[in-house]
N, C-alpha and C positions, 0 to 999 in steps of 0.2 A: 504494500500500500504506500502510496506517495504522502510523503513529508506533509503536514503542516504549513500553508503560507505562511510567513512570518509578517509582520508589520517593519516599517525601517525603524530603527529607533527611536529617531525626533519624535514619530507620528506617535511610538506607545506612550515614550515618555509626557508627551503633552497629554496621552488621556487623563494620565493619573497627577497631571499640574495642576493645580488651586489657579496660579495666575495665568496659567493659558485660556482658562475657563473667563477669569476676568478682565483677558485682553480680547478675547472675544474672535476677530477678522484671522488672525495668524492659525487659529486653532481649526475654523472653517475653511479655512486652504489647504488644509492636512488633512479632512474629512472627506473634505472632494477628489485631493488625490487616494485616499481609499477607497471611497466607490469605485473609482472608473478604475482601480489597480489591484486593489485586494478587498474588495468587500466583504469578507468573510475571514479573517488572519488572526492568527494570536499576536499578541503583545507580551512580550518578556522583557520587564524592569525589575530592576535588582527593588527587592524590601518585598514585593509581590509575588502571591503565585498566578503563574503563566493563563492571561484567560484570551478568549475569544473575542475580538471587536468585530461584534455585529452593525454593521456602518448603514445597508441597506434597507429603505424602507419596507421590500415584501420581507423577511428576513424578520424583519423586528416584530413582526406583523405574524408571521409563519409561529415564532415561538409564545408571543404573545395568546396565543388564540388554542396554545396544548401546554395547559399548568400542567398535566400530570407527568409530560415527557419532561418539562422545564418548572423545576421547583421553585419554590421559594425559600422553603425552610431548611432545606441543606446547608450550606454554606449562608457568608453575609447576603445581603438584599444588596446594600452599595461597598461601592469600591473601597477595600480595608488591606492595608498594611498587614504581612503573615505574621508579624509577630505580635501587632494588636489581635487578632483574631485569634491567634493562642493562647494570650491571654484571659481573652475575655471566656474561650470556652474553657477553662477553669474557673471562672468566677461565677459563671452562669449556667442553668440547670439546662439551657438549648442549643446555649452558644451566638445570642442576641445579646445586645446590648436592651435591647425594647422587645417585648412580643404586642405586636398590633396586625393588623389585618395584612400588613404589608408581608412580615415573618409567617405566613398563614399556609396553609395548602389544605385540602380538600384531607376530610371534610370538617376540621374547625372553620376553613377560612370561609364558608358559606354559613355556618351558623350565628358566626359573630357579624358576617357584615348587615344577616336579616334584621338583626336588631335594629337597625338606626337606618335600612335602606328607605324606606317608605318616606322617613323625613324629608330627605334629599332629593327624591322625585318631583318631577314638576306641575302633578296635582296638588301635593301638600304644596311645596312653594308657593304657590298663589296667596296662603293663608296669610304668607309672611310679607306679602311683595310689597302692601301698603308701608309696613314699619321700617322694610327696605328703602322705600322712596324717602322715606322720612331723614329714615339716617343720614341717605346720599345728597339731601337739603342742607341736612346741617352741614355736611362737608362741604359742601358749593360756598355756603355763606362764611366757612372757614377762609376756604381758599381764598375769597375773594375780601377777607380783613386784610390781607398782606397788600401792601401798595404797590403792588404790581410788577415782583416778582416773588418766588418764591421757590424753595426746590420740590418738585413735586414729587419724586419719589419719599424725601421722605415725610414732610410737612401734609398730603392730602393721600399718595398712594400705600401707605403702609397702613392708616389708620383705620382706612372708610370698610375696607373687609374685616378688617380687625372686629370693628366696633358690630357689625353683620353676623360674623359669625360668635362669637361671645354672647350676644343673646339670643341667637339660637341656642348653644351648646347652655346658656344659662349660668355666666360667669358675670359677675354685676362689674357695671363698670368703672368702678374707682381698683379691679382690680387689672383694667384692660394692660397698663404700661409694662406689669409685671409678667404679662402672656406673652407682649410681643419683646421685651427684651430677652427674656428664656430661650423665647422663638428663633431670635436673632442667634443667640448663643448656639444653639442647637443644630440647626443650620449652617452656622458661619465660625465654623472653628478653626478654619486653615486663614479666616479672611481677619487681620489684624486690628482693623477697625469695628469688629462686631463680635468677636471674640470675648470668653470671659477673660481672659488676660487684660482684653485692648494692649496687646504686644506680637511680634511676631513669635510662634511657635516651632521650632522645627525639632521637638522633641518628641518622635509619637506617643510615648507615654504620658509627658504631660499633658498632650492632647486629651488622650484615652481619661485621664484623671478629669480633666474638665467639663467632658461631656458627663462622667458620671454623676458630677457633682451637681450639674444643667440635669441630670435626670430623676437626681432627688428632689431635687425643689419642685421639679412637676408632681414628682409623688406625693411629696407632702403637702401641699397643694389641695390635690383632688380626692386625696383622704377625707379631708376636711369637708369638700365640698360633697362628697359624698353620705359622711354620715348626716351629712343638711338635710338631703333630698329625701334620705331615708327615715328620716321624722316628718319633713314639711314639703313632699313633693309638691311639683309647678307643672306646666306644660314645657318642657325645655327636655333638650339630649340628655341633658347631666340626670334628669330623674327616670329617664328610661334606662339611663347606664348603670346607676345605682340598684337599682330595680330588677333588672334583668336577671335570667337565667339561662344557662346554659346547661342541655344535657342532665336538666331536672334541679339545679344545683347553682347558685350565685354566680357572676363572674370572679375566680379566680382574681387575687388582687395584685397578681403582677398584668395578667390581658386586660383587667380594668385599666389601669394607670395607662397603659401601652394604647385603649382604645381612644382615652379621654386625649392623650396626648398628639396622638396623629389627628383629631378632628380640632385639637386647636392650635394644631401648629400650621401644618398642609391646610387647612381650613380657610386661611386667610394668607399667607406669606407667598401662594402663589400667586395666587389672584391679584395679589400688590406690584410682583414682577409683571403679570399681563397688561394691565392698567396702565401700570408707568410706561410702557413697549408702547405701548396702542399714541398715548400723550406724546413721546419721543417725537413718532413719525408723522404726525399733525402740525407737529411743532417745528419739523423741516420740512414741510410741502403745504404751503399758505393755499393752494389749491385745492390739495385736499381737504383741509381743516374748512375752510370755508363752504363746501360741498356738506361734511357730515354738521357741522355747526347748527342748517336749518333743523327745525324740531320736525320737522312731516319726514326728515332723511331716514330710510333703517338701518340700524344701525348693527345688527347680527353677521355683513360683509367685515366690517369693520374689526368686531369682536374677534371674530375665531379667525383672523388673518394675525392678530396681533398677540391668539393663544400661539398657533404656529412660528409666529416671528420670534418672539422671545424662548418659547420651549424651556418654564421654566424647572421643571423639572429634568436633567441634563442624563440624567441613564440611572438603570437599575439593572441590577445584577441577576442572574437566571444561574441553577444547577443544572446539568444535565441527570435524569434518573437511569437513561439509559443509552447504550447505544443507537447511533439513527445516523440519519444525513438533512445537512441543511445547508441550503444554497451552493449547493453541489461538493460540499466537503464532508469528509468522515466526523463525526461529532462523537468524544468518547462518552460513556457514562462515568461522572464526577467529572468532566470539566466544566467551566466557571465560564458564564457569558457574558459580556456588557452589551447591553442594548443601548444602543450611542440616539438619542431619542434627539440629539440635536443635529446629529447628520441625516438620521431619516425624515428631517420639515426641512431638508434643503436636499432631499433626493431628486436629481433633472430627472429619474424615470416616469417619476408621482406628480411633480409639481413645475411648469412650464415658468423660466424663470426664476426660480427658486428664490434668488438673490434680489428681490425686487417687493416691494413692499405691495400687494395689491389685492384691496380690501373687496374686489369682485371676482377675485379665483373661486371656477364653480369648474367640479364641484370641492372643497378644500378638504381634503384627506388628513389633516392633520392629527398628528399623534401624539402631542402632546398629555393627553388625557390619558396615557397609555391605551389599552387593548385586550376584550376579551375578557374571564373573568376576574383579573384584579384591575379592573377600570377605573379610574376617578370614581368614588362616592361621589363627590363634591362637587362634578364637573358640571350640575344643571345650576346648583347655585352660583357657579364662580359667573356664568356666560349671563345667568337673570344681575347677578350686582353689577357687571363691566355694561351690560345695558343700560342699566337702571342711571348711574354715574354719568356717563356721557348724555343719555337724553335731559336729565339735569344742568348738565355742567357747560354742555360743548356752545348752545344756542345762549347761553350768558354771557360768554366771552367776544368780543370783536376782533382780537389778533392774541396770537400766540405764538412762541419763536424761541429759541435756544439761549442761555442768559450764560453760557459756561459748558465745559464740557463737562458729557455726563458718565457715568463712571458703575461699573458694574461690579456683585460681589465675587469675591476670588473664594469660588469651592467648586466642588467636583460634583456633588450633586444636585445641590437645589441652588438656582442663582436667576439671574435680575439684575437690573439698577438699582443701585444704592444710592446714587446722586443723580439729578435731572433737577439743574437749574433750568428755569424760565422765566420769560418775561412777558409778560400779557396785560391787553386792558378788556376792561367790561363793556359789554357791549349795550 
């Protein structure tokens, strides 16, 4: 049987870079020449063990769409250093850092997501749309206190989801700043300015020590909120989480923290990256901004062109269970996939143009949401608040335009703008 492609080095090593992630353009030129050269290769960088770059979008799509061939629970979900992940599986009864739906495979991973799916559908949404529109007011009238500039990622796009999904999940909001700093932590460990250090890290264990640390504070957290619910339930996630059973019997209080924690992290932290993507590319093309601006414009082209632009979610990681073939190579059973989720919203096979911002690609395949059975929970809320925001926001404004360069976070898997100055007047 024939060798393994190999990836070149530059191209592994940038998978597994923080700041290739947050330089952004250099990282997508190394992704394009692995479609058209090796779409399907392993990557072998020293500290890691050797996985698969899946670059292509039917590929990502192909494993996406057979959890049972491509696990979750095997190995990590994202990209991990071997000697963090030696570690941790001595520290931990799975070999997770977290068990949430993400760590899940069949058949917990369909028990636990039944619990809380119904909420996230876009029947039940409607319930919420009105206190959505609400929120997305108060944010307009935020944004528009600043005298006419302001950064929007972080001053209106971090918040406005923030503040959305928190009462849904039913977290009150004097304690919202404490979500989204965790959030930040949790997400942005390799990124220096979001970090709990706020220093550069290149120690993986101190690393490893920081997240854990980020990971009690969620527990202890949602203990709390938990024994709330469980004297004075409300209509909110947090008292169906509480509440719930699984398999005849409570949730488990490491899958509880794990479940509480993915819906209020991922809940809102992507959504903020999409938002600010979508504002970016308004904010460079006075044409288009003035085109969506009108309130009769719809605005769903717009939306899911600027989930695919950003891809905030940047890959997750697949086991193989067994031997197979995918996109025409030998695949063994136990090897390690990365689903490279930002090279498949810039595949020329899938998407005409790729490299081109355009808020009328029909029909738009993007994969951001990932695929299949572990698909976005959240992905009908994130597209009703990124609606709801701009038919709000966009017809208030008379100009909008770039105040400074905007600046993205440095991590390997969940990233976005962290900065996006602008400068706008009211319209």
């Amino acid at each position: 049987m024939a060798a393994a492609p190999v990836l070149p080095g530059d191209i592994a090593v940038a998978l597994t870079d923080p700041k290739a992630y947050g330089e952004w353009h250099g990282l997508h030129d190394k992704l394009s020449w692995a479609r058209a050269n090796a779409p399907l290769a392993m990557a072998q960088v020293e500290g890691y063990d050797p996985f698969w770059a899946v670059t292509r979008h039917a590929d990502i799509m192909e494993v996406s769409r057979n959890n049972k061939r491509f696990a979750s629970a095997e190995k990590q979900t994202t990209l991990t250093m071997r000697a963090i992940d030696d570690l941790v599986r001595t520290q931990t009864p799975d070999g997770h850092l977290i068990r949430s739906l993400v760590q899940m495979d069949a058949p917990d991973h369909m028990k636990y997501r039944l619990l809380t799916q119904s909420w996230f559908m876009p029947k039940n949404l409607k319930t919420v749309e009105d206190r959505i529109r609400e929120i997305a007011r108060e944010t307009v009238d935020h944004m528009l206190s600043f005298d006419g500039t302001c950064d929007f990622a972080k001053d209106v796009a971090l918040h406005y989801p923030l503040r959305v999904v928190m009462n849904i999940l039913g977290v009150p909001r004097e304690d919202e700043p404490r979500m989204l700093l965790l959030t930040q932590q949790l997400f942005g460990p390799t990124d220096p300015e979001l970090n709990r250090a706020k220093a550069q890290v290149d120690d993986p264990i101190e690393g490893l020590n920081m997240l854990k640390m980020v990971i009690a504070d969620f527990e202890n957290y949602f203990k709390g909120l938990t024994e709330d619910r469980r004297r004075n339930p409300k209509e909110d996630v947090a008292t169906v989480l509480a509440n719930a059973t699984v398999n005849g019997a409570p949730i488990p209080d490491r899958e509880l923290n794990g479940y509480y924690t993915i819906v209020a992290t991922a809940g809102h932290d992507t959504t903020s990256a999409s938002t600010a993507g979508a504002m970016m590319e308004l904010a460079k093309n006075p044409a288009l901004f003035e085109r969506f601006r009108a309130a009769d414009t719809e605005k769903a082209g717009l939306i899911e062109e600027a989930i695919r632009w950003t891809t905030p979610v940047q890959h997750f990681m697949r086991s193989a269970t067994e031997d197979c073939e995918l996109g025409g190579q030998k695949i063994s059973a136990g090897d390690w996939l990365m689903l490279c989720y930002a090279s498949g919203n810039r595949d020329e096979a899938v998407f005409e143009n790729p490299f081109t911002f355009n808020p009328d690609r029909t029909p738009n395949s993007q994969i951001a949401f990932g695929f299949g059975g572990h698909v976005c929970l959240g992905q009908h809320l994130a597209r009703l608040e990124m609606r709801i925001l701009m038919e709000e926001l966009l017809p208030r404004l008379k100009s909008v335009e770039l105040a400074g360069e905007p600046a993205r976070v440095e991590a390997v898997f969940v990233g976005g703008l962290k900065r996006l100055p602008i400068r706008f007047t009211k319209a």
